[in-house]
C-alpha positions as a Markdown table, in Angstrom:
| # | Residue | x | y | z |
|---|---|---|---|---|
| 1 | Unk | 34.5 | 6.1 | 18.1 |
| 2 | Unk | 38.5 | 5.7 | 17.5 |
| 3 | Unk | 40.4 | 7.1 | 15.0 |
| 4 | Unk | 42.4 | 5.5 | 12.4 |
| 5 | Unk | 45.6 | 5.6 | 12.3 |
| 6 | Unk | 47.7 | 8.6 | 10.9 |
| 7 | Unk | 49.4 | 5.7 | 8.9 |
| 8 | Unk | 45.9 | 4.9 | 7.0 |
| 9 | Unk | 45.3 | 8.2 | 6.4 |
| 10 | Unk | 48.3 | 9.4 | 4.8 |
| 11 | Unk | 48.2 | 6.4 | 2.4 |
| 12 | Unk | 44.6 | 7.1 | 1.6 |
| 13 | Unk | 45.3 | 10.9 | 0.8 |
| 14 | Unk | 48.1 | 10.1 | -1.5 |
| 15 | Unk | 46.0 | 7.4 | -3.4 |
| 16 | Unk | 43.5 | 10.4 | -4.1 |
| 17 | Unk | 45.8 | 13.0 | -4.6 |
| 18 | Unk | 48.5 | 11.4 | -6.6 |
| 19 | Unk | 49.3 | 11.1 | -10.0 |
| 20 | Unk | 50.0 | 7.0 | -10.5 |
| 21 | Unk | 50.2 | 4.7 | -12.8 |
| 22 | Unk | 48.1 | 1.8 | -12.5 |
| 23 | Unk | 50.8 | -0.8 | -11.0 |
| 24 | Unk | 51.8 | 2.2 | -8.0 |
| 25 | Unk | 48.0 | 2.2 | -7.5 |
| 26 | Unk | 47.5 | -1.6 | -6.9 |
| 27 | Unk | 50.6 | -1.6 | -4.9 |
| 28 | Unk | 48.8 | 1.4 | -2.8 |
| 29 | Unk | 45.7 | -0.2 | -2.6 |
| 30 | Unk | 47.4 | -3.6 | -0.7 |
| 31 | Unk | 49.2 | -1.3 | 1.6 |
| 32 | Unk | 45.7 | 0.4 | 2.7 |
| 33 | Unk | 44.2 | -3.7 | 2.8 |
| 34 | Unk | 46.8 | -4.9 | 5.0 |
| 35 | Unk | 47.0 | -1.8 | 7.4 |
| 36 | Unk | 43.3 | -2.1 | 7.4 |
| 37 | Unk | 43.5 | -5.7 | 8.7 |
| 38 | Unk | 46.1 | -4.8 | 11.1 |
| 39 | Unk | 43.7 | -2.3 | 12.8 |
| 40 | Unk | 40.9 | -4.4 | 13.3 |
| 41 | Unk | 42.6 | -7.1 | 14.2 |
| 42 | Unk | 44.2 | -5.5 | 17.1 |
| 43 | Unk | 40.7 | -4.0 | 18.2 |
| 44 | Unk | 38.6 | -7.7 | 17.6 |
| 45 | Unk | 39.9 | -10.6 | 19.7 |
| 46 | Unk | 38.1 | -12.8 | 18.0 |
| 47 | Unk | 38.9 | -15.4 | 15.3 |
| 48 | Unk | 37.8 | -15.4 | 11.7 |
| 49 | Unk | 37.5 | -18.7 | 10.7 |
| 50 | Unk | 37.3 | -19.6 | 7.1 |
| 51 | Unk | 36.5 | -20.6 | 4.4 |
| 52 | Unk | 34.0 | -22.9 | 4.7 |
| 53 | Unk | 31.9 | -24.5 | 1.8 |
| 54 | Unk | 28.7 | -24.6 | 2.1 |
| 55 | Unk | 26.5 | -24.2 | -1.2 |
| 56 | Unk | 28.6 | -20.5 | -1.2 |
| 57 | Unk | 32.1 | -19.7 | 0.5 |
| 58 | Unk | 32.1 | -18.4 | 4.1 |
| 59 | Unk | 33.9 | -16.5 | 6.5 |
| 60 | Unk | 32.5 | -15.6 | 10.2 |
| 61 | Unk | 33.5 | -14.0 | 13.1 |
| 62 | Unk | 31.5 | -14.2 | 17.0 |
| 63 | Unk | 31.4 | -12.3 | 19.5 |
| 64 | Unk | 29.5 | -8.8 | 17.7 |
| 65 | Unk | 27.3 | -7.8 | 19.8 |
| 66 | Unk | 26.1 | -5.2 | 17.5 |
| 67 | Unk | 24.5 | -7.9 | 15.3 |
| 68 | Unk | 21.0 | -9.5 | 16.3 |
| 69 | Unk | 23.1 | -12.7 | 16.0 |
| 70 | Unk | 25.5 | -11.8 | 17.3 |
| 71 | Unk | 27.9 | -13.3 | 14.9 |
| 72 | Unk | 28.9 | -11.8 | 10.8 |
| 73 | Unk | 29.0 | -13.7 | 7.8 |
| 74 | Unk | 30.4 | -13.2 | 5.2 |
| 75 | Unk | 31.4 | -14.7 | 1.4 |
| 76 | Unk | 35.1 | -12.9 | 1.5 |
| 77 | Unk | 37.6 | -12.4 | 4.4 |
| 78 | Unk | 37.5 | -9.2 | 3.1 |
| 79 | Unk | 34.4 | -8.3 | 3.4 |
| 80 | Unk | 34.3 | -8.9 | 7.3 |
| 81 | Unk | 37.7 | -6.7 | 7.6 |
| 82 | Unk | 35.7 | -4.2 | 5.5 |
| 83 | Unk | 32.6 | -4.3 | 8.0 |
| 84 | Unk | 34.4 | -4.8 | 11.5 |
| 85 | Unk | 36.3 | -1.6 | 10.2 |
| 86 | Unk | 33.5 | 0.3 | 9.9 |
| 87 | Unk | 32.1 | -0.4 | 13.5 |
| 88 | Unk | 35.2 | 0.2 | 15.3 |
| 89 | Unk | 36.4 | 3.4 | 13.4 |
| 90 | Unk | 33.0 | 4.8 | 11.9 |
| 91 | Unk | 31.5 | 4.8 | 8.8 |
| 92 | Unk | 34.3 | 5.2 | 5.5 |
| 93 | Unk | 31.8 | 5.8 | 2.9 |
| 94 | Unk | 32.3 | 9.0 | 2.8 |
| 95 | Unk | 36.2 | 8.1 | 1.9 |
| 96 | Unk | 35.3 | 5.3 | -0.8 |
| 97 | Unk | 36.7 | 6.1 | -4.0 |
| 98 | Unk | 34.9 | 5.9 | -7.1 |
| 99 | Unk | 36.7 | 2.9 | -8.1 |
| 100 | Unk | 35.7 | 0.8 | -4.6 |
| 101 | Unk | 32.3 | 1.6 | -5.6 |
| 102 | Unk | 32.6 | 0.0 | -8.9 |
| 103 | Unk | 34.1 | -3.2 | -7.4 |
| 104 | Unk | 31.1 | -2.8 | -4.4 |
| 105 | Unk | 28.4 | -2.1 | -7.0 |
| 106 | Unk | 29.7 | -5.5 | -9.5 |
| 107 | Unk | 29.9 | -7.6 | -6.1 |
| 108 | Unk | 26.9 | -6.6 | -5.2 |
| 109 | Unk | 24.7 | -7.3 | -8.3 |
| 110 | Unk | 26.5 | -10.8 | -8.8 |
| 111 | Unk | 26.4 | -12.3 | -5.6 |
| 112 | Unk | 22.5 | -10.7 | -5.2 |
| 113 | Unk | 21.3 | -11.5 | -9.0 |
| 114 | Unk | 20.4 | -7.9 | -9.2 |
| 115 | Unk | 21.8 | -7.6 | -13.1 |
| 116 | Unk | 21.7 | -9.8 | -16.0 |
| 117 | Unk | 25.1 | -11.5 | -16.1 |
| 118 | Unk | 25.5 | -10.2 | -19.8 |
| 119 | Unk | 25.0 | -6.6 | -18.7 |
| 120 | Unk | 27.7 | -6.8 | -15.7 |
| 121 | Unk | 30.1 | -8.4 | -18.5 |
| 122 | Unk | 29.7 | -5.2 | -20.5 |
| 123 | Unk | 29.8 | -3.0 | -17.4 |
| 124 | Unk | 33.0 | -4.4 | -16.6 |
| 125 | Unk | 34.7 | -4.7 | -19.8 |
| 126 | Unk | 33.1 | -1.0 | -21.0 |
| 127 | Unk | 34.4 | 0.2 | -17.5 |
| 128 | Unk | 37.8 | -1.6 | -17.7 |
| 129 | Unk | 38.6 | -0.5 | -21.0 |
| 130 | Unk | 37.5 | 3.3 | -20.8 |
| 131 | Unk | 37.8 | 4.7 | -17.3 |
| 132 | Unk | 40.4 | 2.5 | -16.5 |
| 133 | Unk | 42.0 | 2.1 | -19.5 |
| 134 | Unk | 42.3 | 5.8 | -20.5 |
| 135 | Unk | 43.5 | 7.0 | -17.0 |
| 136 | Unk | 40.1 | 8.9 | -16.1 |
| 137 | Unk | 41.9 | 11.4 | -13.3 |
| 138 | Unk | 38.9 | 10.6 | -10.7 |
| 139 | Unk | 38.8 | 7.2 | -10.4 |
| 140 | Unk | 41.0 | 7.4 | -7.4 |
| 141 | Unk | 39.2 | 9.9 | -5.6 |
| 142 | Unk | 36.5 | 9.3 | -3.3 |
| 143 | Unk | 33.4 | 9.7 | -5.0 |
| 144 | Unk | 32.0 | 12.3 | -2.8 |
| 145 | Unk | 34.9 | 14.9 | -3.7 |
| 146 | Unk | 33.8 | 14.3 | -7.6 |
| 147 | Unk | 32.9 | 17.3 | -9.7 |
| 148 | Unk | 30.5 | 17.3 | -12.9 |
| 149 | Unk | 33.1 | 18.9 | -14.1 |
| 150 | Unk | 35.5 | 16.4 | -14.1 |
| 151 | Unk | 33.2 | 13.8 | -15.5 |
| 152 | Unk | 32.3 | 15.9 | -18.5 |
| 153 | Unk | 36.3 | 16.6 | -19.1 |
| 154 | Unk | 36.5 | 12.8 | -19.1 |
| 155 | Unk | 34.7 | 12.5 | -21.8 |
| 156 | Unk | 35.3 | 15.5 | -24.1 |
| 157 | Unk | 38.7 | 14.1 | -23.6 |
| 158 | Unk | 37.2 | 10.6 | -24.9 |
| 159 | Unk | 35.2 | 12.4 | -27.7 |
| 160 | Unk | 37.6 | 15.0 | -28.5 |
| 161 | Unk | 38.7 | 13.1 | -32.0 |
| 162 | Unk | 35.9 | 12.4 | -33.3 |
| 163 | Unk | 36.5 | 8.9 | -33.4 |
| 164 | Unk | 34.1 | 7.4 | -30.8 |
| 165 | Unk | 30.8 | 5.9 | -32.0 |
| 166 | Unk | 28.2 | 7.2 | -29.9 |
| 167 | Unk | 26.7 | 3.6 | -29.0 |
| 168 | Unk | 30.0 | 3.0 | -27.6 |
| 169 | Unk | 30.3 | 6.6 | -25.5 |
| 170 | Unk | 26.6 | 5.8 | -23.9 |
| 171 | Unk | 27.6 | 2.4 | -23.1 |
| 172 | Unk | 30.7 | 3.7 | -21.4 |
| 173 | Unk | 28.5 | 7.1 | -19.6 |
| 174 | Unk | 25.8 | 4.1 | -18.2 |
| 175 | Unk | 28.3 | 2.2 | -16.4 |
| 176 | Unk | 29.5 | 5.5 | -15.2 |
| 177 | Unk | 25.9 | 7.0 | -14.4 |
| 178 | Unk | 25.2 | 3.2 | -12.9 |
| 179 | Unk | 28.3 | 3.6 | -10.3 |
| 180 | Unk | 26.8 | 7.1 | -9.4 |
| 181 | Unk | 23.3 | 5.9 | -8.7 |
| 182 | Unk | 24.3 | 3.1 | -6.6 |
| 183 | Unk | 26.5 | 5.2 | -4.5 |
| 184 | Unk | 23.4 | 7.6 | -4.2 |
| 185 | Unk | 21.0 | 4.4 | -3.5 |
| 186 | Unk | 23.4 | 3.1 | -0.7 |
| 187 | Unk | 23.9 | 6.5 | 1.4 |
| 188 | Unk | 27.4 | 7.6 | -0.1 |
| 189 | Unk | 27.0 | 11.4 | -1.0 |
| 190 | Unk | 27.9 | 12.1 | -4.8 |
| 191 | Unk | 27.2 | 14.1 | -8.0 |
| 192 | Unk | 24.3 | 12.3 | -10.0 |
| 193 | Unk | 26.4 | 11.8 | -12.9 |
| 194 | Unk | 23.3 | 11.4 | -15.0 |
| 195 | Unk | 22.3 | 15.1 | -14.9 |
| 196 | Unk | 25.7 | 15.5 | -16.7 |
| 197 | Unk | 24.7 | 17.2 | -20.2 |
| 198 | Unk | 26.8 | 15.6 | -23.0 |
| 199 | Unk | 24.7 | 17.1 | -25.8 |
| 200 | Unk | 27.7 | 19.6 | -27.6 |
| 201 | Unk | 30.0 | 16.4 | -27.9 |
| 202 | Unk | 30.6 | 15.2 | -31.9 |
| 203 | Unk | 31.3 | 11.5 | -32.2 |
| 204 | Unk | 32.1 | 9.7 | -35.2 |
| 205 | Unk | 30.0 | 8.9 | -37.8 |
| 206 | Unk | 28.0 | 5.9 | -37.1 |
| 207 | Unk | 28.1 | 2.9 | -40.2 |
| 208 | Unk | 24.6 | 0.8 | -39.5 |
| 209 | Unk | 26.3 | -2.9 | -39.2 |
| 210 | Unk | 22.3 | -4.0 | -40.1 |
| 211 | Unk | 22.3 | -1.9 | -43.3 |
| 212 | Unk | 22.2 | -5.1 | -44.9 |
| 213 | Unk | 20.1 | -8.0 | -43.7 |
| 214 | Unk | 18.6 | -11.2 | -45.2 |
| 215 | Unk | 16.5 | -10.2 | -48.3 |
| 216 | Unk | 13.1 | -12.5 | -49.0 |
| 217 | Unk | 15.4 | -14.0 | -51.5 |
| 218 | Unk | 17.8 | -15.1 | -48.8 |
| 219 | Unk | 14.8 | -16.1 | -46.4 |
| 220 | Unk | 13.3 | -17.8 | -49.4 |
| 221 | Unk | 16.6 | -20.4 | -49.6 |
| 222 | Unk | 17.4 | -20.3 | -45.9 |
| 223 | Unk | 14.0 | -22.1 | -45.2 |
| 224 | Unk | 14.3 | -24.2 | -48.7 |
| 225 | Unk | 17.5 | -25.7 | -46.6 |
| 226 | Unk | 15.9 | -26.1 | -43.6 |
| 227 | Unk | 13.5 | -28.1 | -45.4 |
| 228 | Unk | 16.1 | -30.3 | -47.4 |
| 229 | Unk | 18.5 | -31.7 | -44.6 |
| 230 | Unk | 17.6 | -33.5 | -41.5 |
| 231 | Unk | 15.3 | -31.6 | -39.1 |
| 232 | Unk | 16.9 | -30.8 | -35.6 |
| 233 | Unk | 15.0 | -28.6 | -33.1 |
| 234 | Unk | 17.6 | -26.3 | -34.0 |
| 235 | Unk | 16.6 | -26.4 | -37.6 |
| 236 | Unk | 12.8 | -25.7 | -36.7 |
| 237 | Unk | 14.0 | -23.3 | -34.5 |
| 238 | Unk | 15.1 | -21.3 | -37.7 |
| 239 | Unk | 12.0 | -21.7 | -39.3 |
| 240 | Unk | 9.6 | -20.8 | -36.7 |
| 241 | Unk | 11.5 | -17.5 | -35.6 |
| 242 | Unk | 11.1 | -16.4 | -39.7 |
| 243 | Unk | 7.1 | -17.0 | -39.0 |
| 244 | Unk | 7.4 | -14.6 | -35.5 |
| 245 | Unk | 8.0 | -11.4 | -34.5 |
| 246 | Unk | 10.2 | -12.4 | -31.7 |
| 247 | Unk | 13.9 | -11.8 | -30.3 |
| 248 | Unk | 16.0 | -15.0 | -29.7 |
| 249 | Unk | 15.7 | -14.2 | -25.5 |
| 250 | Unk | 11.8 | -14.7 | -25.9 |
| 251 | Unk | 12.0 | -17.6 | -28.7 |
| 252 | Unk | 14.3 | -19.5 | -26.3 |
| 253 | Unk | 11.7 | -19.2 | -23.1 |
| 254 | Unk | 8.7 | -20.6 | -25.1 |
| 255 | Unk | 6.9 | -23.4 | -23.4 |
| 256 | Unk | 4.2 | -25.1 | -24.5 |
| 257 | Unk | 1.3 | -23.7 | -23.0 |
| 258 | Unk | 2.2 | -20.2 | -24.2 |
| 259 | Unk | 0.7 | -22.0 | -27.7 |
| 260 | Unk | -3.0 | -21.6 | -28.1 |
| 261 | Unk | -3.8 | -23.6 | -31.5 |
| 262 | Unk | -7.5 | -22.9 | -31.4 |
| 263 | Unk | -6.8 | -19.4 | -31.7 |
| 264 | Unk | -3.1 | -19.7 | -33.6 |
| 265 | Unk | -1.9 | -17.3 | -31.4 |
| 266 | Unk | 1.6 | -17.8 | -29.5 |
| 267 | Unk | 1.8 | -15.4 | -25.7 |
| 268 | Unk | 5.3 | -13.6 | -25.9 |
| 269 | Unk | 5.9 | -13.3 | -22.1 |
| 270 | Unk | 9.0 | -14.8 | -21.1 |
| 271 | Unk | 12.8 | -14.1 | -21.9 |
| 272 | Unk | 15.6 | -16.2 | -20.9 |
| 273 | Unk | 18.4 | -14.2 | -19.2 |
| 274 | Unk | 22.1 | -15.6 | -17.6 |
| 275 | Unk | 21.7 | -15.3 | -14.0 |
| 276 | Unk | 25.0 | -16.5 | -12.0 |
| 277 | Unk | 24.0 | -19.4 | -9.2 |
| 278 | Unk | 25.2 | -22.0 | -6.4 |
| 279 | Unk | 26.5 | -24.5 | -8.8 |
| 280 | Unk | 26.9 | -21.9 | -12.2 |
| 281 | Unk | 28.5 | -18.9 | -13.4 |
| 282 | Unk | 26.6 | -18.3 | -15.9 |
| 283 | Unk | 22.8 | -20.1 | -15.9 |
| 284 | Unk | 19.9 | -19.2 | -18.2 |
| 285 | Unk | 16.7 | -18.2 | -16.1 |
| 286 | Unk | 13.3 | -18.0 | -17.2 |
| 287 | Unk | 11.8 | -14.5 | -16.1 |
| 288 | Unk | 8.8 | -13.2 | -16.9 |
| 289 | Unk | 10.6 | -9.6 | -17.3 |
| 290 | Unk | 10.6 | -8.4 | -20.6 |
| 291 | Unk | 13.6 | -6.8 | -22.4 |
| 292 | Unk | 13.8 | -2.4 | -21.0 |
| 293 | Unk | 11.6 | -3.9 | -18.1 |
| 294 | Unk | 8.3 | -2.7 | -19.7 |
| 295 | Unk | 5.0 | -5.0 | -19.3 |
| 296 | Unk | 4.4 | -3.6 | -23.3 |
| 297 | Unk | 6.8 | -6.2 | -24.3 |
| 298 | Unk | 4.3 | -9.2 | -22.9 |
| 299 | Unk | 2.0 | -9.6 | -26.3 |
| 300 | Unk | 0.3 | -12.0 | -28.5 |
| 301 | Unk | 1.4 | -13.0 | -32.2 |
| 302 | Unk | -0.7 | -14.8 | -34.8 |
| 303 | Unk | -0.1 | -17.7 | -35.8 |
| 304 | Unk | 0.7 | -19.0 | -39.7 |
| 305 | Unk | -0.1 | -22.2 | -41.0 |
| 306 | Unk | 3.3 | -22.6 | -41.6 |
| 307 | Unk | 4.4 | -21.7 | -37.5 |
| 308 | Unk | 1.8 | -24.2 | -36.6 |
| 309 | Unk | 2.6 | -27.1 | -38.7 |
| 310 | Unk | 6.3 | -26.7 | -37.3 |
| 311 | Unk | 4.8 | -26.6 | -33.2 |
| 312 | Unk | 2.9 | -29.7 | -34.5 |
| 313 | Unk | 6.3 | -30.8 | -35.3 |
| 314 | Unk | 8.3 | -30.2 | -32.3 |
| 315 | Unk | 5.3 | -31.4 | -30.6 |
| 316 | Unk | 4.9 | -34.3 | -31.7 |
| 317 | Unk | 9.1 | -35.6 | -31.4 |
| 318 | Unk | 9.6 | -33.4 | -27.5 |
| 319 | Unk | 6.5 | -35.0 | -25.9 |
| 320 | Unk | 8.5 | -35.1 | -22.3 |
| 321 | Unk | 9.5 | -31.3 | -22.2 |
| 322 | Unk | 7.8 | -28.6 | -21.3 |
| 323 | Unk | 9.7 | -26.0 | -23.6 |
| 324 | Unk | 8.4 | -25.2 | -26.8 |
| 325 | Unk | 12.1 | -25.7 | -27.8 |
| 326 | Unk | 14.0 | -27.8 | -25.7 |
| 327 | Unk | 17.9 | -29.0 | -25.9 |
| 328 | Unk | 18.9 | -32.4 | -25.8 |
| 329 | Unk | 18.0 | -33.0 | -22.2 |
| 330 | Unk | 14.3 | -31.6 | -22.1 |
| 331 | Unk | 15.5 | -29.9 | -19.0 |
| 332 | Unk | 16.8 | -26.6 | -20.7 |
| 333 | Unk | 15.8 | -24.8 | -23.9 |
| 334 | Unk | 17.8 | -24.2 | -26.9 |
| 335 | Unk | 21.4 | -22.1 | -26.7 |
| 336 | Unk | 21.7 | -18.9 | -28.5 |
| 337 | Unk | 25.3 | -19.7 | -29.6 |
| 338 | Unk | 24.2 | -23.1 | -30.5 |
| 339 | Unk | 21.6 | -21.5 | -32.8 |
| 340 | Unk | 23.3 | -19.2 | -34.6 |
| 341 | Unk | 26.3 | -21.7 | -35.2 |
| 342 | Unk | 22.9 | -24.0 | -36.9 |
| 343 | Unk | 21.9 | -20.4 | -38.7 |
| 344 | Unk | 25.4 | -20.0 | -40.0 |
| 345 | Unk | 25.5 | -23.8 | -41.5 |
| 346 | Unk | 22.5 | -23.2 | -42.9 |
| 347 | Unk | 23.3 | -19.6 | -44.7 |
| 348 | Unk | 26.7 | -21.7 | -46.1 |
| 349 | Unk | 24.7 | -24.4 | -47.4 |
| 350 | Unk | 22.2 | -21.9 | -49.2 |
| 351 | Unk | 25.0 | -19.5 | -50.5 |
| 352 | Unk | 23.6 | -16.4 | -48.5 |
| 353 | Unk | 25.2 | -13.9 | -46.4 |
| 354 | Unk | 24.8 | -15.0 | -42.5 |
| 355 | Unk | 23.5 | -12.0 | -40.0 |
| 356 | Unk | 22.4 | -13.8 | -36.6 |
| 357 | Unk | 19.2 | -14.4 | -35.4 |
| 358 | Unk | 18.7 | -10.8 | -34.7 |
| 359 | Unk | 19.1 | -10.7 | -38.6 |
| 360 | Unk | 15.7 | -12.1 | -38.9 |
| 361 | Unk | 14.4 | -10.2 | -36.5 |
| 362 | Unk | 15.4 | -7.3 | -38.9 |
| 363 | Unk | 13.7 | -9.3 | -41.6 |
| 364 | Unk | 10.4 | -9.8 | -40.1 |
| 365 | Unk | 9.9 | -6.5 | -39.2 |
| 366 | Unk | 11.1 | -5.1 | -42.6 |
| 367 | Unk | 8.4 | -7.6 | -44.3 |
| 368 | Unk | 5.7 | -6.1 | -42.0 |
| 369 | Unk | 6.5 | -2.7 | -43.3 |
| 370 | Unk | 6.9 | -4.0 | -46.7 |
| 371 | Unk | 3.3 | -5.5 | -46.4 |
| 372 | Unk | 1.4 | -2.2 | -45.0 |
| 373 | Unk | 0.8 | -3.2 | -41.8 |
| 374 | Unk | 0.2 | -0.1 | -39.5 |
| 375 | Unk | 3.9 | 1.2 | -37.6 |
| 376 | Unk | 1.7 | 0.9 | -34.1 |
| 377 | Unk | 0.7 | -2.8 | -34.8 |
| 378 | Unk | 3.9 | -3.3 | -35.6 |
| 379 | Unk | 5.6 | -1.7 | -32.9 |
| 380 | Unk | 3.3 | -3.8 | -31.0 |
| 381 | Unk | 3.8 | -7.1 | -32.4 |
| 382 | Unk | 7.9 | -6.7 | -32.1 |
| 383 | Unk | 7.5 | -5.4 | -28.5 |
| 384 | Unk | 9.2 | -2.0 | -28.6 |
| 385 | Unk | 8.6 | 1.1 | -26.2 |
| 386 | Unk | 8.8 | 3.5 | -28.9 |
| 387 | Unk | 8.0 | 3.9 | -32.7 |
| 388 | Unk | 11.6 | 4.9 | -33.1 |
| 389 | Unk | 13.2 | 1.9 | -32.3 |
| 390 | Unk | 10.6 | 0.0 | -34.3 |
| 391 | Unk | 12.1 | 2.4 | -37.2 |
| 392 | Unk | 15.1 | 1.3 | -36.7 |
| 393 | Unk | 14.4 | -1.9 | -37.8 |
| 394 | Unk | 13.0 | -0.9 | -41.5 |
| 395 | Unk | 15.2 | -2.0 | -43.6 |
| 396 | Unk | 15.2 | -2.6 | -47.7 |
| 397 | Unk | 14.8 | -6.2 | -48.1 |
| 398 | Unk | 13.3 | -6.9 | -51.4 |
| 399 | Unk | 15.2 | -5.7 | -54.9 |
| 400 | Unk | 12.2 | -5.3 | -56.9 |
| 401 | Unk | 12.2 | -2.1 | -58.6 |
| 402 | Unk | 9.3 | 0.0 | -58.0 |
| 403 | Unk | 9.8 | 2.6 | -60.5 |
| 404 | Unk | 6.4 | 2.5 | -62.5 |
| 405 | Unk | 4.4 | 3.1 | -59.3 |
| 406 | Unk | 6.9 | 5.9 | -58.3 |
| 407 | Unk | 5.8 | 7.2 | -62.0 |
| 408 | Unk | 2.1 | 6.4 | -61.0 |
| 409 | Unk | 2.5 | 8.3 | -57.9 |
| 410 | Unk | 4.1 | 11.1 | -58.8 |
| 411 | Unk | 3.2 | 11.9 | -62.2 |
């Protein structure tokens, strides 16, 4: 096994050991690249030809032996320096810094479809804005020489003002924790970062953006509009999630079949999810993988007259399409952006405060509670792991005063 050179060394050591700012850090990382390249390439003979276009980019290199195919492939020049490295000089993982195995971990899950493309969005911009943004001192480091110490300074330091929500501090301690794990998962030695007790730190205090959602007075003229203008599949859309139980995700993956009239039940088993492909960045996917991964989000709903004399509806004007919902194509359902922009008209036209779908989702389940249906049913019905997130949507949606049965109660 050969040794890299002293070169390579020194300029890794001073990346982990020095304090830089972030432009002495990318102009340290190139130098290791290039000097990286120029090793290999004096050790493989061989060309690497590239790119090539073929459904994906390509590099490859012949003549490694090492491989059953004797030849690598890979999307990024890169990523064959990065591998041909490793079987000339030996294994580096134990020298990647915290920060390669973000960028490793991100690469990963895109190009493999392992993570919804909305969660790597927030992974990235939590991770930018946070642990890169606020300097945290061991992102430079290789992760094995990590101490839970130094994590949990990160983020008293975060914390220390009292200013941070904690929504926003767990966001930014998954991405972390993720990072960790997938180091762990892929042979790299490291803390587990989730084993990190945060429990003493104060955050700020948190100001529920759904204290305030549609009332049965605002449903009441959001669905007398819908009724009034020219239907759309968008504005059927609006009406049947007020009948359901149902987050927009699992309202957009509806297909036909899930409908059973005879029994006026709907099957919840579906979400749509952005998956990156060949041909799109971003492309919605049907997956029978239900939202925290739990088979107790797959349920049925009942069915109101009202739900099924709008299905008769769509029905009857989508005949070609297989979704319940479909956009203009038939191919594709609905778009979440494109229905809230329809909710949003609709709220303006009926003089009421707009909240998102999710606001009816808030509705629903505060009309369930309202009406006395048991917390377990209704945990049930709104497809939540735990009674405590089902809480969380009880909200007051009605402004009728109930002080005579207070009296009648308590007196």
């Amino acid at each position: 096994m050969l040794t890299p050179t002293p070169n390579l060394f020194a300029l890794q050591s001073f990346l982990s050991c020095a304090n830089l700012d972030t432009e002495d850090t990318s102009s340290i990382l190139q130098m290791i690249r290039k000097e990286k390249e120029k090793q290999v390439l004096q050790l493989h003979k061989y060309k690497i030809s590239g790119p090539f276009q073929t459904g994906k980019q390509v590099y490859f290199t012949t003549r490694c032996p090492w491989l059953p195919s004797k030849k690598l492939n890979r999307n990024n020049y890169n990523d064959i320096i990065d591998e041909l490295y490793e079987h000339y000089y030996g294994s580096t993982n134990d020298k990647k810094t915290v920060r390669e195995v973000f960028e490793r971990m991100i690469k990963d899950y895109e190009e493999n479809n392992k993570k919804n493309h909305l969660t790597l969005v927030h992974y990235k911009n939590d991770w930018n804005k946070y642990v890169v943004g606020k300097g945290a001192k061991w992102l430079d480091k290789p992760i094995g020489k990590v101490l839970p110490s130094q994590i949990f300074d990160f983020y008293n330091d975060l914390t220390v003002d009292n200013t941070m929500l904690k929504s926003t501090f767990t966001n930014v301690k998954t991405v972390v924790n993720a990072v960790f794990d997938y180091a762990i998962n892929n042979d790299i030695s490291c803390i587990k970062a989730s084993e990190i007790s945060t429990k003493m730190l104060k955050f700020a205090q948190n100001d529920d953006k759904w204290k305030d959602v549609y009332t049965y007075e605002d449903k009441k003229k959001i669905l007398s509009v819908c009724e009034k203008i020219k239907p759309t599949v968008y504005t059927k859309g609006i009406e049947l999630m007020f009948c359901l139980d149902i987050r927009i995700g699992e309202l957009r993956a509806l297909w036909k079949e899930d409908v059973n009239l005879n029994a006026k039940t709907i099957y919840i088993g579906h979400q749509m999810v952005d998956r990156q492909t060949d041909t799109a960045y971003r492309h919605p996917i049907r997956v029978n993988i239900m939202k925290g991964g739990k088979e107790a989000g797959k349920r049925y709903i009942p069915l109101s007259d009202r739900a099924i004399g709008i299905i008769n509806w769509l029905n009857e004007h989508y005949r070609n399409s297989v979704w319940l919902l479909p956009n203009n194509t038939g191919n594709e359902p609905i778009y979440t952006n494109r229905f809230n922009e329809n909710l949003k008209k609709v709220c303006q036209k009926a003089g009421v405060k707009y909240f998102s779908s999710h606001g009816i989702r808030f509705h629903n389940i505060s009309a369930m509670y309202d009406a006395g249906v048991s917390e377990k049913e209704i945990q049930r019905l709104s497809g939540h792991t735990t009674t405590d997130m089902t809480r969380h949507y009880n909200k007051m949606i009605s402004d009728a005063c109930e002080d005579e049965k207070i009296r009648s109660i308590l007196g």
